[in-house]
Each structure stands twice: as structure tokens, then as C-alpha cells.
PALO-534188 format. One record per residue: x, y, z of N, C-alpha, C in turn; residue number from 1. Coordinates in steps of 0.1 Angstrom, whole numbers, always signed. Layout:
<rs>
X / Y / Z / X / Y / Z / X / Y / Z / NUM
...
</rs>
This chain:
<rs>
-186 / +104 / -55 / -177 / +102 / -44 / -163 / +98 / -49 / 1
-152 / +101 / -42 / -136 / +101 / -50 / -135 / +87 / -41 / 2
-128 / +80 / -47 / -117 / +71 / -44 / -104 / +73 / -34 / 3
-109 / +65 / -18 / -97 / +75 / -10 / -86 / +63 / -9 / 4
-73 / +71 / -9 / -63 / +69 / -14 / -52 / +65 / +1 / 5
-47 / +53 / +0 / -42 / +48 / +14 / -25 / +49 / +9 / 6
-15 / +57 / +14 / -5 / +56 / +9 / +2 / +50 / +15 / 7
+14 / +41 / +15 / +18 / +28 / +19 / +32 / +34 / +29 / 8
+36 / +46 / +23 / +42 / +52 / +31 / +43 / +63 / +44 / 9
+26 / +68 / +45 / +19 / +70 / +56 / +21 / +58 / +66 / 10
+22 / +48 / +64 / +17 / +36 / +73 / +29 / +31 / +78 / 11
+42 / +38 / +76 / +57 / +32 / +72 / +67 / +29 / +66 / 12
+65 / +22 / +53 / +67 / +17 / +47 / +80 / +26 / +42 / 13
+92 / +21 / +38 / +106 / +30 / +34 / +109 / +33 / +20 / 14
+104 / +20 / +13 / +108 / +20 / -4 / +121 / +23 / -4 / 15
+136 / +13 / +4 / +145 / +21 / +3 / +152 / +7 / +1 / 16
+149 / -4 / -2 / +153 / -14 / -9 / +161 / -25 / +2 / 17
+161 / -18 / +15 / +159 / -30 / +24 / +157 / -30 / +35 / 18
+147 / -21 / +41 / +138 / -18 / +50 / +125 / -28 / +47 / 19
+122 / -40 / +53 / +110 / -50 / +50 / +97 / -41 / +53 / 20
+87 / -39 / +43 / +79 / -30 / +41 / +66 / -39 / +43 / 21
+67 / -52 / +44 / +51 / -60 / +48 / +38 / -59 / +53 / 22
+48 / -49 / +70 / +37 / -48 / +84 / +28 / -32 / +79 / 23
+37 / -26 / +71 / +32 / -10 / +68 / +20 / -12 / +53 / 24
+22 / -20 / +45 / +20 / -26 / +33 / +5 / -33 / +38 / 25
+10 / -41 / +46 / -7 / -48 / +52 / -13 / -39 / +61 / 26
-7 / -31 / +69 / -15 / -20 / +72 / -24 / -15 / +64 / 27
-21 / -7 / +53 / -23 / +1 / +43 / -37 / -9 / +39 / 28
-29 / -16 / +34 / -43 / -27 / +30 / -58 / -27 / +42 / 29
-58 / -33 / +48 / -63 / -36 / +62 / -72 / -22 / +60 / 30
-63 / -6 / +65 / -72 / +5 / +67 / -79 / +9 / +58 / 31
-77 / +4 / +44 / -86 / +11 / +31 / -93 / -3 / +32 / 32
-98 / -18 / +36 / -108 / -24 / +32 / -117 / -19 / +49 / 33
-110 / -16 / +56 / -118 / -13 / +69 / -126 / +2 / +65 / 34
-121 / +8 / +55 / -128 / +19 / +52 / -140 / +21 / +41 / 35
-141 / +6 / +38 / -148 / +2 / +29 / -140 / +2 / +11 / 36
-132 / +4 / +13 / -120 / +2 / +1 / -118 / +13 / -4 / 37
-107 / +13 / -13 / -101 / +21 / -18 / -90 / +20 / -28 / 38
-77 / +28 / -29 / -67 / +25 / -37 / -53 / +27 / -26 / 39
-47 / +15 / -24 / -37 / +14 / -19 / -24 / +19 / -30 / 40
-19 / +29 / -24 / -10 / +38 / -36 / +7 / +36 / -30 / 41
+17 / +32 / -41 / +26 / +29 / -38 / +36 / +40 / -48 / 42
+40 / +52 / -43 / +46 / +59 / -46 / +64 / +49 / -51 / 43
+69 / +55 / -60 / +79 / +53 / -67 / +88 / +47 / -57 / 44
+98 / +34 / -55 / +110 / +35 / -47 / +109 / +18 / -49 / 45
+118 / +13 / -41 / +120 / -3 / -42 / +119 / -8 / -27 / 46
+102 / -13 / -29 / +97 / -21 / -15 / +105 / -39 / -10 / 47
+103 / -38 / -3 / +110 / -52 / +0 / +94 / -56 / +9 / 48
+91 / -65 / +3 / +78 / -78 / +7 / +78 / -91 / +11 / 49
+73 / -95 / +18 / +68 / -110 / +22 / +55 / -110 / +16 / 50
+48 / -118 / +22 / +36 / -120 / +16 / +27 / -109 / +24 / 51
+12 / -105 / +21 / +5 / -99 / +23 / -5 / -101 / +14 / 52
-17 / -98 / +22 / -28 / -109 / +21 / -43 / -97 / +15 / 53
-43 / -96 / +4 / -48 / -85 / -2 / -67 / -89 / +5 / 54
-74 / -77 / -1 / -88 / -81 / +10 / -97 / -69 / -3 / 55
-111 / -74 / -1 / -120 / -72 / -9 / -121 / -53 / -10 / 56
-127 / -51 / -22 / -123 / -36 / -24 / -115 / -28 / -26 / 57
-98 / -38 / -24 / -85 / -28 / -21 / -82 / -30 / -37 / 58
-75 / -19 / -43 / -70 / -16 / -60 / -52 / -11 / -54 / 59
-50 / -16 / -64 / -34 / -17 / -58 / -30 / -12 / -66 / 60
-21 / +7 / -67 / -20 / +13 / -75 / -1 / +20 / -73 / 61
+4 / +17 / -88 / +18 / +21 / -81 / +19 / +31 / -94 / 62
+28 / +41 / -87 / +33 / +53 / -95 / +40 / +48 / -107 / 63
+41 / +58 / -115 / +46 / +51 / -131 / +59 / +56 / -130 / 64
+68 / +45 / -131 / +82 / +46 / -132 / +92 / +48 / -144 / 65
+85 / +48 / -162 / +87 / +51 / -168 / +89 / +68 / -169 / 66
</rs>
């Protein structure tokens, strides 16, 4: 079975360096542990965060920027 993949910017989120990205970010989170987990995937760009409250199962995966 594959690893399903919650992308942060389905859920909102802008990566545009000042668009607060939290409520989309904990979304993301939230629907991959409610799915029984997954990998929360943060494609390339500059998130702006508060806190967010990570939950069992979730793998927190960001694109390589190198």
C-alpha cells in the first residue's frame, strides 16, 4: 500500500512569503492523521507559520530546495 500524500497547498496554503499558511498547514495535517496518516508534502516556496500541532502518523515531507 503507497503512502498518501496530503499537499499543503491543496488545503490553501500560498508559500508566497506572506500569506499566513497555519489554518491550510493544520488542515493538511488533521486530513492525513484522520486518514490514518500519511506524508504531509510541502512543495518548494516560503511558508509563513504559527504554531501547528503535529498528530500521530503524519511525516512531514518538504521538496528539496538544493
Amino acid at each position: 500500500m503507497s503512502e498518501k500524500i496530503f499537499n499543503v497547498l491543496d488545503f490553501g496554503a500560498r508559500a508566497d512569503a506572506v500569506t499566513l499558511d497555519t489554518a491550510a498547514v493544520q488542515a493538511a495535517v488533521d486530513a492525513c492523521c484522520a486518514a490514518g496518516g500519511g506524508k504531509v508534502y510541502f512543495p518548494k516556496g516560503e511558508y509563513v507559520l504559527a504554531t501547528v500541532f503535529l498528530k500521530d502518523n503524519v511525516h512531514i515531507f518538504f521538496e528539496d530546495v538544493v
